[in-house]
C-alpha positions as CSV (number, residue, x, y, z in Angstrom):
1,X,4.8,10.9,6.8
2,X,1.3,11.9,6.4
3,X,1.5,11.8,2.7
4,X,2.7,8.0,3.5
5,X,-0.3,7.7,6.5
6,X,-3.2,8.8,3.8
7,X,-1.9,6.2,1.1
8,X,-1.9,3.7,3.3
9,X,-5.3,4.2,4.7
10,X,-6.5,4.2,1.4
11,X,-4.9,0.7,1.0
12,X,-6.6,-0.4,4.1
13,X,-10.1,0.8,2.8
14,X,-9.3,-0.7,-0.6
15,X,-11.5,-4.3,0.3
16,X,-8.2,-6.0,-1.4
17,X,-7.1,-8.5,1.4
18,X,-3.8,-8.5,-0.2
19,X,-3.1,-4.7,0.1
20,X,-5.8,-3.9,3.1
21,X,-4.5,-6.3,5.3
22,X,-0.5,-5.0,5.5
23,X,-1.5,-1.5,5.0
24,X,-3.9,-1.9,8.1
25,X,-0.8,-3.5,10.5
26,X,1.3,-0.3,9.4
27,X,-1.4,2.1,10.4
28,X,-1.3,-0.1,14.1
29,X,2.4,0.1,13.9
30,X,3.0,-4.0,13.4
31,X,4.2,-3.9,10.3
32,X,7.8,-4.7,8.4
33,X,8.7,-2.2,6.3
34,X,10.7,-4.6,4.1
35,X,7.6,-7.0,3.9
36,X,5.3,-4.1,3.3
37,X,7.2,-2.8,0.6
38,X,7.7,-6.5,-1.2
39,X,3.9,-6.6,-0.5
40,X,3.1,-3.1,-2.6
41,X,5.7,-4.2,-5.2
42,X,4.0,-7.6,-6.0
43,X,0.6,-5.3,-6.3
44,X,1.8,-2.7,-8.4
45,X,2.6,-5.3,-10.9
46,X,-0.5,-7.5,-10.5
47,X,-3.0,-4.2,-10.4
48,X,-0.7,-1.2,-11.0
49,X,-2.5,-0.6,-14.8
50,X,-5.9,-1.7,-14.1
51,X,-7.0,1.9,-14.1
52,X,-8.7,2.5,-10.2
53,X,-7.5,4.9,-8.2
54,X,-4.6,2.9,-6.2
55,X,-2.6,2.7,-9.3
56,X,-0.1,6.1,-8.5
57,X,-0.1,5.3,-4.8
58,X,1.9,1.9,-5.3
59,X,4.8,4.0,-6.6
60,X,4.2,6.5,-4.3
61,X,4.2,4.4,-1.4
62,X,7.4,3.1,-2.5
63,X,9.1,6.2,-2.7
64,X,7.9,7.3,0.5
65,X,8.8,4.2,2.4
């Protein structure tokens, strides 16, 4: 779970809206985990090559959740 905690507040840090903003309402405990994990899908595949350093922790995240 703390593995799971530090990926996701890199997410929150990230500036990306898309990623920051659910990341940031699992760290306050509002979150679905369903819709979270449909939200780090759909970045994976927009952003999961691009090279930065979020690209592991998508899949991670998955497998953790």
């Amino acid at each position: 779970m703390e593995e799971l905690k530090t990926i996701m507040e890199k997410f929150a840090a990230s500036g990306w809206d898309f990623i920051a903003v659910p990341a940031q309402q699992w760290l306050d405990g509002k979150s679905d985990p369903d819709a979270l994990a449909a939200v780090i899908k759909q970045a994976d595949e927009e952003c999961g090559s691009c090279g930065c350093e979020l690209d592991p922790l998508y899949k991670r995240a998955l497998a953790l959740l």
